[in-house]
One Martini backbone bead per residue (centre of mass of N, CA, C, O) as a GRO file, in nm:
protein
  218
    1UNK     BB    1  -3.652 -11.384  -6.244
    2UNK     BB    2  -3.461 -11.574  -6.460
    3UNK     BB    3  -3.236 -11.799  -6.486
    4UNK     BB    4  -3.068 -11.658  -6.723
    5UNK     BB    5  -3.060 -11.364  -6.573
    6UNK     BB    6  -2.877 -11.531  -6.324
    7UNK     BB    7  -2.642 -11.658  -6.493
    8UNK     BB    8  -2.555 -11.376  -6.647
    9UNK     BB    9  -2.495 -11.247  -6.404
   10UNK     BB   10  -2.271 -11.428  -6.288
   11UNK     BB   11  -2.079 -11.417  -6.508
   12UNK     BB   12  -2.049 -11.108  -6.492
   13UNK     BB   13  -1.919 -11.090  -6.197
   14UNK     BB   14  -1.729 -11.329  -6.241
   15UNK     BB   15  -1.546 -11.113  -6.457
   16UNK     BB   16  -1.428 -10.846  -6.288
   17UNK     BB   17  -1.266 -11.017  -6.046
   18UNK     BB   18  -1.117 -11.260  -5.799
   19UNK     BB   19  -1.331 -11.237  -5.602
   20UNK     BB   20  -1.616 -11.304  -5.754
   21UNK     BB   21  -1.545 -11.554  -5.837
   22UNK     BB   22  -1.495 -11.684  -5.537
   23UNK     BB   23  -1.776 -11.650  -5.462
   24UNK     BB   24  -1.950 -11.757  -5.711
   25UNK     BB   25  -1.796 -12.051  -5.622
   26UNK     BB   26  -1.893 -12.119  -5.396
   27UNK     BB   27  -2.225 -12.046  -5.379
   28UNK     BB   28  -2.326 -12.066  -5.652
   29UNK     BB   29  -2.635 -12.025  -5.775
   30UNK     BB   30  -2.839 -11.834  -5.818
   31UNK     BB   31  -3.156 -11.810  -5.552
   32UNK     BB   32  -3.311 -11.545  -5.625
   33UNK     BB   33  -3.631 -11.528  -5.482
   34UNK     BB   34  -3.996 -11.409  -5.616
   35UNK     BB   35  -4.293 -11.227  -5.591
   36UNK     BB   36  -4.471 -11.176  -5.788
   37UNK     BB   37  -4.797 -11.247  -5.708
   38UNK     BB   38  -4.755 -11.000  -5.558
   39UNK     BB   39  -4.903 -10.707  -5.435
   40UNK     BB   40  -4.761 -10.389  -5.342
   41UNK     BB   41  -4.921 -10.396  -5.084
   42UNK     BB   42  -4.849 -10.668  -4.968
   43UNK     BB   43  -4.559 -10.632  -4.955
   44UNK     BB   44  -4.549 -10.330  -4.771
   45UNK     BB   45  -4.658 -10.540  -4.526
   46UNK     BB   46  -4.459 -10.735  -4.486
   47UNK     BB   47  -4.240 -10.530  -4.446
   48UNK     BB   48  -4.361 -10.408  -4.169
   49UNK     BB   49  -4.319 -10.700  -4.014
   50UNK     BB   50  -4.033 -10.716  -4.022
   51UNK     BB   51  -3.958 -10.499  -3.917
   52UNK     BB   52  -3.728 -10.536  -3.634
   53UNK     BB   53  -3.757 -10.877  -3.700
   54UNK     BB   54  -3.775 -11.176  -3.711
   55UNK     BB   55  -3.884 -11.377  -3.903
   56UNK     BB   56  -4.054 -11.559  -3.744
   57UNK     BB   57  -4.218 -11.321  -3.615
   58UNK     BB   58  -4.330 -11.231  -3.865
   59UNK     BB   59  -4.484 -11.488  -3.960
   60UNK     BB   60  -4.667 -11.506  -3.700
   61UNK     BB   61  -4.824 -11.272  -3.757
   62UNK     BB   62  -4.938 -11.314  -4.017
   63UNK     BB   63  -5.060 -11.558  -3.961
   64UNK     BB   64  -5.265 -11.454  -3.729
   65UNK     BB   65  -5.414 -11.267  -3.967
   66UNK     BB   66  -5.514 -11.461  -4.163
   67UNK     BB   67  -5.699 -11.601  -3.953
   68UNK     BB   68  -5.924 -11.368  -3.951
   69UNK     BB   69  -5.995 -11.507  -4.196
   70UNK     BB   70  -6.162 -11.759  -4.384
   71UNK     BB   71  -5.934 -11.824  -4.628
   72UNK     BB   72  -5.614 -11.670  -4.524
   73UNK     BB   73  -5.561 -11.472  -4.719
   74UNK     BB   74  -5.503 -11.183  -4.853
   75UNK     BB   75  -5.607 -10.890  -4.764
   76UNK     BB   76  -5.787 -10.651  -4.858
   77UNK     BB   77  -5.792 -10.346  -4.789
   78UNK     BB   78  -6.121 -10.313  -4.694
   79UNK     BB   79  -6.028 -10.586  -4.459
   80UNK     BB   80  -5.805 -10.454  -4.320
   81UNK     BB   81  -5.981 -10.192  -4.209
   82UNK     BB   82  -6.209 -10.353  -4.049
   83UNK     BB   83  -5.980 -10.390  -3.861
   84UNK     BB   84  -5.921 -10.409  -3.498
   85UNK     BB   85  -5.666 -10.289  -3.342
   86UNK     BB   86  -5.653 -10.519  -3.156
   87UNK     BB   87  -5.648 -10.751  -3.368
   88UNK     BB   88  -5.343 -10.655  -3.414
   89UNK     BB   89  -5.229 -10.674  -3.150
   90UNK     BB   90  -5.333 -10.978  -3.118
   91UNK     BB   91  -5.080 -11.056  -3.384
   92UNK     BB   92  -4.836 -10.840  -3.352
   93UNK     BB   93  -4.886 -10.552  -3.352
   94UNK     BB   94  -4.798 -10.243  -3.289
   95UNK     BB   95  -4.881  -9.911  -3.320
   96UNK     BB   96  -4.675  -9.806  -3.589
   97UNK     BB   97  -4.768 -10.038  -3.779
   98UNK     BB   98  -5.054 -10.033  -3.763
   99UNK     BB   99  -5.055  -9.737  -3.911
  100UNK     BB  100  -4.878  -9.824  -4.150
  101UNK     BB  101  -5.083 -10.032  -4.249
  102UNK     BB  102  -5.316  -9.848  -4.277
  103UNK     BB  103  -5.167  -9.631  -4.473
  104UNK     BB  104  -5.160  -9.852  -4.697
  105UNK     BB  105  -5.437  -9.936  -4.738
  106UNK     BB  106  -5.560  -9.646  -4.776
  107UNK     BB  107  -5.387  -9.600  -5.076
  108UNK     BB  108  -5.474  -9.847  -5.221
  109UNK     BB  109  -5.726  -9.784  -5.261
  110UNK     BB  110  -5.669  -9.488  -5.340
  111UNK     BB  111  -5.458  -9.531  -5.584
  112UNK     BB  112  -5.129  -9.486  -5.454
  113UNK     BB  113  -5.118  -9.785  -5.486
  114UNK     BB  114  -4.959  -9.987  -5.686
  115UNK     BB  115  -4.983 -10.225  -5.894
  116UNK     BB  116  -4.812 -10.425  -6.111
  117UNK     BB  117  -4.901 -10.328  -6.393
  118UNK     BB  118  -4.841 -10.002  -6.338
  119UNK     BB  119  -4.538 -10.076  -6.240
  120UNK     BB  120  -4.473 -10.173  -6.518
  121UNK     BB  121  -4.445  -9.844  -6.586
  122UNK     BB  122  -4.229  -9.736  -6.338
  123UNK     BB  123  -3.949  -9.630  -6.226
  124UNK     BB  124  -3.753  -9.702  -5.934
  125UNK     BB  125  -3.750  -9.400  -5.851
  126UNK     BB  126  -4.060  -9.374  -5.880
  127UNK     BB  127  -4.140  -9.568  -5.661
  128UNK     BB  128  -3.985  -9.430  -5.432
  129UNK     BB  129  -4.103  -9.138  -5.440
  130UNK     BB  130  -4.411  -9.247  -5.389
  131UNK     BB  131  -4.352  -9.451  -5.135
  132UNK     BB  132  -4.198  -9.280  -4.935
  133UNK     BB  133  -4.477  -9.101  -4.835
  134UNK     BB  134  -4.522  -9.318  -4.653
  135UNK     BB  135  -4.580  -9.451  -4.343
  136UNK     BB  136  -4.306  -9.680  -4.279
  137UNK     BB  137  -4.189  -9.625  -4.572
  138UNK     BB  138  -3.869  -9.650  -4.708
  139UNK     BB  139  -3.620  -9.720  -4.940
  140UNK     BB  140  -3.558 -10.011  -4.865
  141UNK     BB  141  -3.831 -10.123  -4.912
  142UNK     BB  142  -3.883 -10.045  -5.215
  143UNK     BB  143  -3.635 -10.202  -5.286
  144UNK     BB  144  -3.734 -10.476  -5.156
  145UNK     BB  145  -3.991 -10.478  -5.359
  146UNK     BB  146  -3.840 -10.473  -5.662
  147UNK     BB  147  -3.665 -10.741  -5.612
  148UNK     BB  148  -3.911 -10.939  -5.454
  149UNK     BB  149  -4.175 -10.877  -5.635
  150UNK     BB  150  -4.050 -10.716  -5.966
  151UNK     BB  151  -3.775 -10.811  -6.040
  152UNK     BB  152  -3.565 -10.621  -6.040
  153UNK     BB  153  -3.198 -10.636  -6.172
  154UNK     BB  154  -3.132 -10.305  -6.076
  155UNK     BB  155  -3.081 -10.280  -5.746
  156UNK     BB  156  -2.889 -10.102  -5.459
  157UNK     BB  157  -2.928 -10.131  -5.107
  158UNK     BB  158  -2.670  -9.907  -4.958
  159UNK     BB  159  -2.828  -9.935  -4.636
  160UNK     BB  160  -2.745 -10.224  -4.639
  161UNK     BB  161  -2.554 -10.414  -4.400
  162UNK     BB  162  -2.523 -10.688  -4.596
  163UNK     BB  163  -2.408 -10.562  -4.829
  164UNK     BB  164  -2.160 -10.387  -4.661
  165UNK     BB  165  -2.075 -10.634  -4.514
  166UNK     BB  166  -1.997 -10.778  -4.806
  167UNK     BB  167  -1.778 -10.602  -4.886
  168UNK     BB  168  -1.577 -10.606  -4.681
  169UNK     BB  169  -1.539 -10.908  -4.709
  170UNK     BB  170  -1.466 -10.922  -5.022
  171UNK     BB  171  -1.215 -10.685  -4.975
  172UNK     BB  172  -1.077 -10.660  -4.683
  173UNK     BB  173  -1.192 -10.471  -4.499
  174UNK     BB  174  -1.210 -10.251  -4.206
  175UNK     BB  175  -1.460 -10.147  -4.321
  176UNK     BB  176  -1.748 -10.035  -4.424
  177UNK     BB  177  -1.907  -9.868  -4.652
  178UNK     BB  178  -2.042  -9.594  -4.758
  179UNK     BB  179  -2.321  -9.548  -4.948
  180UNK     BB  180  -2.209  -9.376  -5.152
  181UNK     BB  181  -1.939  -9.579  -5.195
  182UNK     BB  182  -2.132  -9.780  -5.308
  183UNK     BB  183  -2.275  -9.656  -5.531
  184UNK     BB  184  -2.035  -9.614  -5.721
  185UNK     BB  185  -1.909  -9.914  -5.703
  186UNK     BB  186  -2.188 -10.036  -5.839
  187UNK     BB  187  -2.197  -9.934  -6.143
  188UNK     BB  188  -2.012 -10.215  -6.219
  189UNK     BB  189  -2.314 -10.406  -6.191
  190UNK     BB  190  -2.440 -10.309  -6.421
  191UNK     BB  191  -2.778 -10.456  -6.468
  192UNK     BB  192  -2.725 -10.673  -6.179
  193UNK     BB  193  -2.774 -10.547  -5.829
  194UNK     BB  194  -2.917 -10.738  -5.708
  195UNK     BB  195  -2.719 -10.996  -5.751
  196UNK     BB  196  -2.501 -10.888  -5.601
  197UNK     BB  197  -2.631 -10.832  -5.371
  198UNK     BB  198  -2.685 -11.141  -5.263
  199UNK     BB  199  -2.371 -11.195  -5.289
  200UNK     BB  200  -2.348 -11.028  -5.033
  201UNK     BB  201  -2.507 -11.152  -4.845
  202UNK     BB  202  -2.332 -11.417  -4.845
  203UNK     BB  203  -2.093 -11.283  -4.763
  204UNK     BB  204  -2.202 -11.248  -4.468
  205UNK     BB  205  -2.287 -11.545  -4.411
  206UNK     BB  206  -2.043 -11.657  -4.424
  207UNK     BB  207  -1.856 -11.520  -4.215
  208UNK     BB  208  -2.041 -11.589  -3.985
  209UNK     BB  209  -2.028 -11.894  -3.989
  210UNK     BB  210  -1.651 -11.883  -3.981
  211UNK     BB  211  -1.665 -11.754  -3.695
  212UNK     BB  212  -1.515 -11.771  -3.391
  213UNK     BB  213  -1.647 -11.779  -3.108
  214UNK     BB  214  -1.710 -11.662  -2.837
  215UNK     BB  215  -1.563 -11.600  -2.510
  216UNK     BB  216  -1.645 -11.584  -2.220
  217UNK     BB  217  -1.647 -11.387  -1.953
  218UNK     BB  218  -1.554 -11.474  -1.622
   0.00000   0.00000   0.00000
């Protein structure tokens, strides 16, 4: 997504009503970026090292997956399938993982996993529909892959705890809402629900730096 995209979209949602206005004018310009240069194959395996995971151990480990090759670089599934399961165990890959990223990158070999080429004429539910298919991806993860992958400004993953209570808190709701009721409140956010997103992560993440202090009980 280009600057101009991204500008036209904080306008557009920071006219919608003075919520939304007062969230983008605290965070200021969206600064959601995107890693286009990777392809879904590399996004997918990247996402799957990162599930249930902070950011800092899932770089970890793939630091030292890449550090198994000569050059770095990030394997083609050909060099990624011929490295031996202790090798990925040894880099900090689970078993549940290694099984996931195997089937991602024989999926890719055999162009089950499309290219950003042939992904760019295939519209955001055809590619959720296809690759949830794999194992160990499932819908956020595709979702993930759509917006920071592909760059796609319309996709909204109504299944994320951060962006549900992102709406919570910039609503002052008692509860987050439910993925369906988040569904349909977000149609009003068309065509930019991925900047919406980011602007919900960002107010779940406001929300949490201004929390006082928990005081241990003694």
């Amino acid at each position: 997504m280009d600057e101009a995209v991204l500008t036209e979209a904080a306008g557009f949602l920071a006219g919608l009503d003075s919520d939304w206005a007062e969230l983008i004018t605290k965070v200021g310009p969206c600064m959601l970026k995107t890693h286009t240069e990777r392809e879904p194959y590399e996004a997918l395996v990247r996402a799957i090292a990162y599930q249930q995971l902070h950011s800092r151990a899932a770089e970890a480990i793939l630091g030292r997956m890449l550090m198994l090759f000569p050059d770095g670089r990030f394997p083609d599934p050909e060099a990624l399938l011929s490295l031996e399961d202790s090798a990925l165990r040894g880099c900090g890959f689970s078993a549940s993982k290694i099984t996931a990223i195997r089937g991602i990158a024989s999926a890719a070999r055999d162009s089950l996993v499309p290219t950003s080429y042939e992904a760019a004429s295939l519209s955001d539910e055809a590619l959720i529909e296809r690759l949830v298919q794999l194992r160990g991806v499932g819908r956020w993860t595709v979702e993930m892959l759509l917006i920071f992958t592909l760059g796609r400004a319309d996709v909204l993953p109504v299944d994320d705890f951060g962006v549900r209570e992102g709406w919570r808190v910039l609503k002052q709701l008692d509860e987050q809402p439910k993925p369906k009721a988040l569904a349909q409140i977000g149609e009003a956010w068309r065509p930019y629900r991925s900047i919406a997103a980011w602007y919900l992560w960002r107010s779940a993440e406001l929300a949490k730096a201004s929390a006082p202090p928990k005081i241990p009980k003694l």
